[in-house]
N, C-alpha and C positions, 0 to 999 in steps of 0.2 A: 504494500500500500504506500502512495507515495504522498507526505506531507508536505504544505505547503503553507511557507510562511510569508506572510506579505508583510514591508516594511515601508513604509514610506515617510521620506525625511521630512526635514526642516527645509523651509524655503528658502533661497538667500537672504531675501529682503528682511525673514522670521530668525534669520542667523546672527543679525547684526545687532539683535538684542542679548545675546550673550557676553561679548564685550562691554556692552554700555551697565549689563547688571552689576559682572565684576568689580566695575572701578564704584558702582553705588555702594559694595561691596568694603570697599576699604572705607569710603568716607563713613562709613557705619559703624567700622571695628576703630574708627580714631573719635568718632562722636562719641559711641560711646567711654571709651576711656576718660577721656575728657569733662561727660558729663558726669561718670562717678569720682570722678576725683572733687566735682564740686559738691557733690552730694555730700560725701565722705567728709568735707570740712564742714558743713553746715550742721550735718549729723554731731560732729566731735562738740562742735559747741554751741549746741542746744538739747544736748541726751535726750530724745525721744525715747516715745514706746515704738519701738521700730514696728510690731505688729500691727499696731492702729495707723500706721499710714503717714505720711506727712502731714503737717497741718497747715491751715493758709500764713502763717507768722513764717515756717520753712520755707512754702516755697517762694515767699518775698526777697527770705536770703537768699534764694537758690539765682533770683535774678540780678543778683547783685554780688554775684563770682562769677571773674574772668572766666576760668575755667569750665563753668557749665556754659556759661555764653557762646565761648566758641566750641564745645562740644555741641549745642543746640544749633548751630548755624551747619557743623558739619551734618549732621545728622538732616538739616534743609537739602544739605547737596546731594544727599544718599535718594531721600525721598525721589528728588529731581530726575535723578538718572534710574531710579526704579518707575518713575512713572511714565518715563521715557523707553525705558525698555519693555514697557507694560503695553504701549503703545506701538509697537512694529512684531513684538512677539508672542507669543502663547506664554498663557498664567503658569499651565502646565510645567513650561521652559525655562523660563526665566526668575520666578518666582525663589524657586530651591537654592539657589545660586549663593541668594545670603550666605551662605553658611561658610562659605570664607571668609567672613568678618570672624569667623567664631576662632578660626587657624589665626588669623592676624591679631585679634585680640588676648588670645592666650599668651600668646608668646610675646605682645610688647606687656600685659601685665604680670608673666614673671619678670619681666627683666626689671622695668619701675617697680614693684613690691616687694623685688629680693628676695620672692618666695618661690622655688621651683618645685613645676608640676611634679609629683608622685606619678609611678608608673599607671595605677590605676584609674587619675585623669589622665595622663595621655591617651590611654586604651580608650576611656569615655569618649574622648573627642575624636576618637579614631572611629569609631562605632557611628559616629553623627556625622562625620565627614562621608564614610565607606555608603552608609544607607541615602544619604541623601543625592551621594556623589552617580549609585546607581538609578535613584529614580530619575535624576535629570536627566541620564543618558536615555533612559527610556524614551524618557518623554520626547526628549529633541526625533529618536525616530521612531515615534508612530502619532503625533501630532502635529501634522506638516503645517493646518493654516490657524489662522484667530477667527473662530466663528464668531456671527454676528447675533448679540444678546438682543431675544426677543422680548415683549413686555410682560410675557406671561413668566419667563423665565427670572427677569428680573425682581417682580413682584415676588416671587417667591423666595427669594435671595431675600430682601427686605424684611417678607414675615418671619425668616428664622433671625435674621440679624434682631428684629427690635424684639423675639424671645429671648435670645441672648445677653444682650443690653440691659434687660429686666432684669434676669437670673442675677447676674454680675453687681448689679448696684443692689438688689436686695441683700445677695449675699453678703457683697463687703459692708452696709449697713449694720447689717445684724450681728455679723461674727467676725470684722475685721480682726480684734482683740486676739482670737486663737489661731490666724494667720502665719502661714510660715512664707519662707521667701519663694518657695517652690509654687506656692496660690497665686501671687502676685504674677509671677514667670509665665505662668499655662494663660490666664486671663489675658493679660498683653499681646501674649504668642495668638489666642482665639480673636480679639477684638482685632489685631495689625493685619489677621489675616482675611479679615473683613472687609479693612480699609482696603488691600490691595483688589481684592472683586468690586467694591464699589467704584472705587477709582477705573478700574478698567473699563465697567458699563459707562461711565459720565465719559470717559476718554473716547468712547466709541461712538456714545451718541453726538456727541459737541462736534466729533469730523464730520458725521454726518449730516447732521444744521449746517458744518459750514460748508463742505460741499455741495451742498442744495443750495448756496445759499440765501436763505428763507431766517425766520425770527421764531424764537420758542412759540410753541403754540398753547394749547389747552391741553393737547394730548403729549405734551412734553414735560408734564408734572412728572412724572417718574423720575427726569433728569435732575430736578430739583431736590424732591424726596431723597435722592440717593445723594447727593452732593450733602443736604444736613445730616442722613446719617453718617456719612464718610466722618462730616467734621467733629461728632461726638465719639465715636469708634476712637477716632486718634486722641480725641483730648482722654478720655476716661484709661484710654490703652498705657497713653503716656503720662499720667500719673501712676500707673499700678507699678510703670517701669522705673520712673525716678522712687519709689519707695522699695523697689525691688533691692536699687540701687544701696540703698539706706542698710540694709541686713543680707549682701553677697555680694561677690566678685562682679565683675565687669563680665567676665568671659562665660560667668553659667546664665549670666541674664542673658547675653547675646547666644548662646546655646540653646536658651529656651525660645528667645525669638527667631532665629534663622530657622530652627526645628519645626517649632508648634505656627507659627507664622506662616510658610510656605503650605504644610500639610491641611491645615484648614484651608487657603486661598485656592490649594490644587483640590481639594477634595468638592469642594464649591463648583471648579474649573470644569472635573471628571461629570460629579452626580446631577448639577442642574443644568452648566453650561453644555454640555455634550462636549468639551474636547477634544476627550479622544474616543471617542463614539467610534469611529475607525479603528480603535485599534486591539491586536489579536487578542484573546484570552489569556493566554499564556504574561502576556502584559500587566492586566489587571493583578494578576497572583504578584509578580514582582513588585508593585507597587506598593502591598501592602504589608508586603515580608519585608520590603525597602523602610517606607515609612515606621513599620514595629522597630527595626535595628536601628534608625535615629534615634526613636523616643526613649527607647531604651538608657541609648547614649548619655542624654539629658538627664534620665532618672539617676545613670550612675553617678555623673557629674556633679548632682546634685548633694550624691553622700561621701564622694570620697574629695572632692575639691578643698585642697588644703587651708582656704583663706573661707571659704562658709562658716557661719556663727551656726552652733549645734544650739 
């Protein structure tokens, strides 16, 4: 019997968002460093309850250090070139890519913290690098183009995002107090990987208006709706990460975001966008053995990262 596997790549055009992820890539692994280093001074003198979150008195000082400032600006250029590459390539592709912040970040925070990795985080980040490293390969060949987000599709991206959004603020309401840095990490990682689906349906429709070009209509509330949600996602996302910041390293917050970040945004990308609707079974199965070995990653990271408060 003879099997037959169909493969079909990346476009060129859908190529050129591989590059552009990368370098968003660095500007992410120096934002963040940058922005826990301000964190970390604001932290030291104002001894919070790291559990309960920042308060609004922190993050007044948090605006008022160099150091998170131009960690926030970096971290604008990262967005920039991730929404840029969001824009010529598949979520699928591009999306996963973060996770060379998490390689760039580890290794400039051993060397600033003077504390070097133990073999069991390196393993951890090797496990998050290896799973991720294979779902992007997947993805680049069996989801050649960037389908076009319809309204029934999008609508429903929406109604999970604003259950999500609910759960998240209820939850941290109620039980901030018994929070570890690990809840704050996976939140961040589920809300960013929200922001990058919502950003890609507004990057999609907004070509479209302007190619047509025509003026928003009545039937272009969707584009709206998703633009306020995009901007609550990221605010709520990025406080869970500056407090993240507050009680762990640099490198396992950006482990839980390059991870749990991309695997939500592709999981959005696969089950309601159709992405890769095309592509073989056998696919599907790696994806998910792919996705377990990262999170895995994270989870080790979590317990054996020599600079995490127990």
């Amino acid at each position: 019997m003879h099997l037959s596997i169909e493969i079909v790549s990346l476009t060129p055009g859908g190529a050129i968002g591989i590059p552009i992820a990368l370098v968003g890539s660095v500007f992410l692994a120096l934002g963040a460093q940058f922005q826990h280093r301000g964190v970390s001074k604001v932290d030291a003198g104002t001894a919070p309850e790291d559990k309960a979150g920042l308060n609004v008195r922190q993050l007044f000082r948090l605006a008022q250090r160099p150091s998170w400032l131009i960690g926030t600006l970096l971290l604008g250029l990262a967005i920039v070139f991730q929404l840029w590459s969001l824009s010529v390539a598949p979520l699928t592709v591009v999306q996963p890519l973060g996770v060379v912040a998490l390689v760039i970040t580890s290794l400039v925070n051993a060397r600033v913290g003077k504390t070097p990795l133990g073999a069991a985080s390196i393993r951890s980040i090797a496990f998050c690098v290896v799973g991720v490293g294979i779902f992007v390969t997947i993805a680049a060949i069996t989801t050649p183009t960037v389908p076009t987000i319809h309204d029934a599709q999008l609508r429903t991206v929406l109604i999970i995002f604003a259950v999500v959004l609910v759960v998240c603020a209820l939850v941290f309401a109620l039980f901030r107090k018994k929070f570890t840095t690990i809840f704050y990490i996976v939140a961040a990682g589920v809300l960013f990987g929200f922001v990058a689906t919502l950003a890609k349906s507004d990057i999609d429709r907004i070509e479209t208006i302007v190619l047509e070009h025509r003026e928003l209509q009545t039937g272009d509330i969707l584009t709206v709706v998703c633009f306020v949600g995009l901007i609550l996602a990221a605010l709520l996302g990025s406080y869970f990460v500056q407090t993240a910041y507050s009680s762990g390293p640099p490198d396992l917050v950006v482990a839980g975001l390059t991870v749990i970040d991309p695997l939500v945004g592709v999981t959005i990308g696969i089950v309601v966008l159709g992405e890769a609707s095309g592509a073989p079974v056998w696919a599907s199965v790696v994806f998910v053995l792919a996705g377990a070995l990262a999170i895995y990653g994270v989870l080790q990271l979590s317990k054996y990262h020599p600079q995490i408060r127990r």
